[in-house]
C-alpha positions in Angstrom: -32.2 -49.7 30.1 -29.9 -51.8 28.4 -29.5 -51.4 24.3 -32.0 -53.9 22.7 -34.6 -54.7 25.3 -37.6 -53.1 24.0 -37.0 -54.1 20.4 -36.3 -57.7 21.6 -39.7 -57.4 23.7 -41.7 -56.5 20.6 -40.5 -59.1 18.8 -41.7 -61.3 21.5 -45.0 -60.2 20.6 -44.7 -60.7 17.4 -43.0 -63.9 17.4 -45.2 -65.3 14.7 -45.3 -62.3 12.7 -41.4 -62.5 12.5 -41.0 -66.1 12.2 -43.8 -68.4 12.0 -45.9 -66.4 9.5 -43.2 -67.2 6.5 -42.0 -70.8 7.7 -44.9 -72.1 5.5 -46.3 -74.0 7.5 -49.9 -73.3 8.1 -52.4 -72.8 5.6 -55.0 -70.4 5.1 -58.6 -70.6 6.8 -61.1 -70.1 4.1 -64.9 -69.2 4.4 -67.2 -68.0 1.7 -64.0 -68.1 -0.8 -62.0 -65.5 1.9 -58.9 -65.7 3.9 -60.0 -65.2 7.4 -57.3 -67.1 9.7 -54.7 -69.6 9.2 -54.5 -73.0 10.8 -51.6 -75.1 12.0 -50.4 -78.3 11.4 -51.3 -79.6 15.2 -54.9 -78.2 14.4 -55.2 -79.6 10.6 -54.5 -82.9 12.2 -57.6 -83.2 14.1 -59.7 -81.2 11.7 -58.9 -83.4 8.6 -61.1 -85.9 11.1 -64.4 -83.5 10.0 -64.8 -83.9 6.6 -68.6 -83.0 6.4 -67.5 -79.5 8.3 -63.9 -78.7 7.1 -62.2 -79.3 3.2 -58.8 -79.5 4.1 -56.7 -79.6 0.6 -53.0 -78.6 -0.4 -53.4 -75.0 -0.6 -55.9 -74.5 2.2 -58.9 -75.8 5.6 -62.1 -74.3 3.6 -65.4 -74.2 5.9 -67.7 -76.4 3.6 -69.1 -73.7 1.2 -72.4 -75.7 1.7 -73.3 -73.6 4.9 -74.4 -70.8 3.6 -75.1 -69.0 6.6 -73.7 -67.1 9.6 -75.9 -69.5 12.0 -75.5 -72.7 10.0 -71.9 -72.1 9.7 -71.6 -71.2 13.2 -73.3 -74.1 14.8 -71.7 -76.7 12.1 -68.2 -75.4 13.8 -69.5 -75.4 16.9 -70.1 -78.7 17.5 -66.8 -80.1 16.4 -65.3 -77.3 19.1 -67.4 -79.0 21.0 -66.4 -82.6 20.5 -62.4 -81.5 20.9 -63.1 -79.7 24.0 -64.4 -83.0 25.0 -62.0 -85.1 24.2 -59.1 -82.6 25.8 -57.4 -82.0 22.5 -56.0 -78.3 22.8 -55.1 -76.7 26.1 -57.0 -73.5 25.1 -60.2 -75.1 24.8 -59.8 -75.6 28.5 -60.8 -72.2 28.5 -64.1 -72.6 27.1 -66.3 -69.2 27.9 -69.7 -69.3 26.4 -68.2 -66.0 25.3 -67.8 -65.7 21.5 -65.9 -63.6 18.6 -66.8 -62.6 15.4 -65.1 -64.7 12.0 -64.5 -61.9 9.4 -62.7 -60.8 6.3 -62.4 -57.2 8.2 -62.9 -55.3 11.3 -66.2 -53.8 9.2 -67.4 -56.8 7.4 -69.8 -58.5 7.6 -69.6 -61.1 10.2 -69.3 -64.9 8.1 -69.6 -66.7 12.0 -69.4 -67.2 15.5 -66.8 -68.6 17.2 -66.2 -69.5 21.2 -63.4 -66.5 21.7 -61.1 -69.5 23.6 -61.0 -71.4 20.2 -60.1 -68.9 17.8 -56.4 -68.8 18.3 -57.0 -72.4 17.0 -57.4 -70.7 13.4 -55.8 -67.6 13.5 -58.9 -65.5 13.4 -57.9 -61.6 13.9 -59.2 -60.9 17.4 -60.1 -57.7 18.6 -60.2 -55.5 21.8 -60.2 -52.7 24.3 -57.3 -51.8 26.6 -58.2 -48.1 28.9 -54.5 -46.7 30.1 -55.9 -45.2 33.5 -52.9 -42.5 34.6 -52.4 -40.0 36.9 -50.8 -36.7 37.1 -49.5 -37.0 41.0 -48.5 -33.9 42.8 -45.7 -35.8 44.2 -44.7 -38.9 42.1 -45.8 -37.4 39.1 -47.2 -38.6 36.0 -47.6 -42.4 37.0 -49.9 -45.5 35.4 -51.9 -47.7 37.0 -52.2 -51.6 36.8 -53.6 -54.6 37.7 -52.8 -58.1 38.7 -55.2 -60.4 37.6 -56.8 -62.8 39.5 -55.2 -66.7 40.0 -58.6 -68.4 38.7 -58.4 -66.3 35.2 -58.6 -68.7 32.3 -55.8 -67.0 30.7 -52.4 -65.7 32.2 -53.7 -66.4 35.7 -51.5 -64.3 38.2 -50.1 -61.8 35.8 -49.5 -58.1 36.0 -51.5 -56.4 33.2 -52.8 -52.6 32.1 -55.5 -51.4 34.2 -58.3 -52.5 32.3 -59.0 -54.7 29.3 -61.4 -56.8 27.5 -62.1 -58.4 24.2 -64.9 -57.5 21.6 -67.6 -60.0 21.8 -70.4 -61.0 20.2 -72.6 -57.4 19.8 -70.7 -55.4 22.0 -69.2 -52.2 20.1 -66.1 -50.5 21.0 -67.4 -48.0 23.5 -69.7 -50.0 25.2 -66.7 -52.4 26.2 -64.1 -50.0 27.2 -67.1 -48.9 29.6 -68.5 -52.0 30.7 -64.8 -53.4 31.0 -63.7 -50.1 33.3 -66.7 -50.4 35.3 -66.4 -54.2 36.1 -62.7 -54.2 36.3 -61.7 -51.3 38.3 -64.9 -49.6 39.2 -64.5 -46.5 37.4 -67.6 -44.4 38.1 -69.7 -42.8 34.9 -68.6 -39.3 35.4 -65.1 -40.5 35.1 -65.4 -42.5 32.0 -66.9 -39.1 30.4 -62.6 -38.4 30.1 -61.8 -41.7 28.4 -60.5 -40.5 24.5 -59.0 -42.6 22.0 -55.4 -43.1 21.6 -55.7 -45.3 18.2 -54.7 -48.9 18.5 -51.9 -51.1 18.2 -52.2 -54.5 16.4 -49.1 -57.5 17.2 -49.0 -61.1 15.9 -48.3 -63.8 19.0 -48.0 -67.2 19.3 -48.1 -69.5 21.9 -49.3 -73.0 22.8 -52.5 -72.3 22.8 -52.3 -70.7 18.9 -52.2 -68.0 16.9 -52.7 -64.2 18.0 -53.3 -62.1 15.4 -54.5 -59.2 18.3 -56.0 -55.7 17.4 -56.5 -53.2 20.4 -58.4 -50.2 20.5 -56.2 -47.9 23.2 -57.8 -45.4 25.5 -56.5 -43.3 27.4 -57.9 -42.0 31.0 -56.7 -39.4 33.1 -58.0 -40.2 36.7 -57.4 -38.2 39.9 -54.7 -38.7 42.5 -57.2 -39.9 45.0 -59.1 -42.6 42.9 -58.5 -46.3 43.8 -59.7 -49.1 41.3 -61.8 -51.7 42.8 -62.1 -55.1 41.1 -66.1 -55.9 41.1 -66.1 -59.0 39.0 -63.5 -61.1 40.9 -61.2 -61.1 37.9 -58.1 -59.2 39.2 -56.1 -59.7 42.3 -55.1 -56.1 42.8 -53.9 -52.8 41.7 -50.8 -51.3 41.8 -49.7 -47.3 40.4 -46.0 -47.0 39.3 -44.3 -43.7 38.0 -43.9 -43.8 34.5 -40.2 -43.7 34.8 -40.4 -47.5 36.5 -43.1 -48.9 33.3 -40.8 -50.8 31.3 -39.1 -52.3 34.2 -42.7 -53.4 35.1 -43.2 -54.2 31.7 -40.0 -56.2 31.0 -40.8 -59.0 34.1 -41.7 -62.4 33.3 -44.5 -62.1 35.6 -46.3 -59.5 33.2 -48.4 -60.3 30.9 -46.5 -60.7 27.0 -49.3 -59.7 25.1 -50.1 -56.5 27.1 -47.2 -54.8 26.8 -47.4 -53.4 23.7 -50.7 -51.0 24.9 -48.2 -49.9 27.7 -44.8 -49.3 25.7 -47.7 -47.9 23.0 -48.6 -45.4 26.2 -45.0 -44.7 26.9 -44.0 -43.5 23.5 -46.7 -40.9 22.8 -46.5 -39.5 26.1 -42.5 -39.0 26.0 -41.1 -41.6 28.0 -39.9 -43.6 25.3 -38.1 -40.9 22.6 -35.9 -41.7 19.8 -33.4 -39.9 21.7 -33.3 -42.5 24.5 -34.1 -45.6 22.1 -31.6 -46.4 19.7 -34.5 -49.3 18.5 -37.4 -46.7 18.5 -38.4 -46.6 14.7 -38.5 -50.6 14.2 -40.3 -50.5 17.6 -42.8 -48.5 16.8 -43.5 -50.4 13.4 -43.8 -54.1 15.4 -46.9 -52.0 17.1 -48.4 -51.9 14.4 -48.3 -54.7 12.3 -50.9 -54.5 8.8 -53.2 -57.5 10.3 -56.0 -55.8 8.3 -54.5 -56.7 4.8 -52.3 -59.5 6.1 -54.7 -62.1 4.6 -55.7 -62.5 1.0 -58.6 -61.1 -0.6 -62.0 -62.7 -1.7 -60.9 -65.8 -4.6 -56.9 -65.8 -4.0 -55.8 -67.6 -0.9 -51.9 -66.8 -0.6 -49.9 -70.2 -0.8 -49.4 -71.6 2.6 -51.2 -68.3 3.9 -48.4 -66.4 3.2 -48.4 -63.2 0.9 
């Protein structure tokens, strides 16, 4: 593996975090007098056309502080989604999945709103999901990962390689119940398997693309899975499956037909189970901090917006 590689992939996930986050250039999304998101100049430019719904000043896009509640506020952003969708404004609204995210100041807040999950990149809101490592110790390949492709007709990243199974944290699901609703849907994993799923922690990156802004948190698990199971796809979200040797991960990683936002669950994977060592990485130390970016405390605190969203 050539010097560099896996420190330059980890700044691709985290090109925001390393470059757009202190160009200055968005400005803090504000509800109830909190930082939950920011909001880019492409997006203020349409949302400055909503006055009744969004206060878009100097220093920051407040949500009117007249809604005063997690439905009113909701449905008030709702329908201006809904007008942009209409109107073919953003490419990511293209995506539009009756599917929503929570708005909050933390992961254990108190949820402020609802938002379609396709149009929170729109507004940086901190996303969060689950992303299950399924491997196998193989009595002749050895320890090897499985992964999937996902299907053409996905919304997002259609065609991609990706890890085996993963899935975002929507509207009253907890964490559990989505790592086992996303394993059984995805790959098939049978109940008495998912009884060896365990936590790994998480990783948490800041992307951008063209769509918006990423602030991503994942809860990893990790599932060891015997040499004869095959993952089945049984929502027609993934194309196929494919198991690799560890040792031939971060070529599979590295492609440009995987999946950028991904990788850092699998280079995550790679590192605490010995693959990835600061012995073979001269990069190891500032890779292992871009996986895991503060995104908890990166926004300001009830009453002080930072300037331009930036601390």
């Amino acid at each position: 593996m050539s010097s560099g590689v896996l420190l330059k992939l980890a700044q691709k996930f985290n090109c925001f975090y390393l470059t757009g986050y202190q160009a200055a250039e968005c400005k803090p999304f504000v509800v109830e007098g909190c930082q939950v998101g920011l909001i880019r100049p492409d997006v203020m430019r349409q949302l400055i056309n909503y006055p009744e719904v969004f206060h878009v000043s100097q220093g920051c896009v407040e949500l009117n502080p007249a809604f005063r509640d997690y439905e009113t506020r909701s449905c008030q952003v709702d329908q201006v989604l809904r007008e942009l969708r209409a109107r073919n404004v953003f490419v990511t609204l293209k995506g539009w999945r009756d599917e929503c995210y929570e708005v909050k100041t933390d992961f254990m807040a108190q949820s402020l709103l609802k938002m379609d999950r396709c149009a929170t990149c729109l507004f940086g809101i901190r996303n969060y999901g689950v992303t299950i490592n399924g491997f196998v110790r193989h009595p002749q390949m050895g320890q090897c990962l499985w992964f999937q492709k996902r299907a053409a007709t996905k919304q997002t990243w259609p065609g991609k390689w990706d890890s085996m199974v993963s899935g975002g944290l929507s509207v009253g699901r907890g964490i559990m119940e989505t790592a086992h609703k996303e394993a059984m849907e995805e790959a098939s994993v049978p109940t008495e398997l998912l009884k060896r799923l365990y936590s790994a922690g998480c990783v948490s990156f800041y992307f951008e693309s063209e769509r918006g802004l990423f602030p991503n948190t994942e809860f990893v698990f990790d599932l060891e899975l015997p040499p004869d199971f095959r993952p089945v796809c049984s929502d027609g979200e993934v194309e196929c499956f494919e198991i690799l040797p560890v040792g031939q991960c971060l070529r599979k990683v590295l492609a440009a037909d995987f999946k950028t936002t991904s990788a850092p669950c699998v280079l995550d994977f790679l590192l605490r189970h010995g693959v990835v060592t600061p012995e073979n990485e001269p990069d190891y130390l500032k890779v292992v901090e871009l996986l895991h970016v503060p995104l908890q405390s990166i926004y300001a605190p009830k009453g002080r917006p930072r300037e331009n969203g930036v601390a």
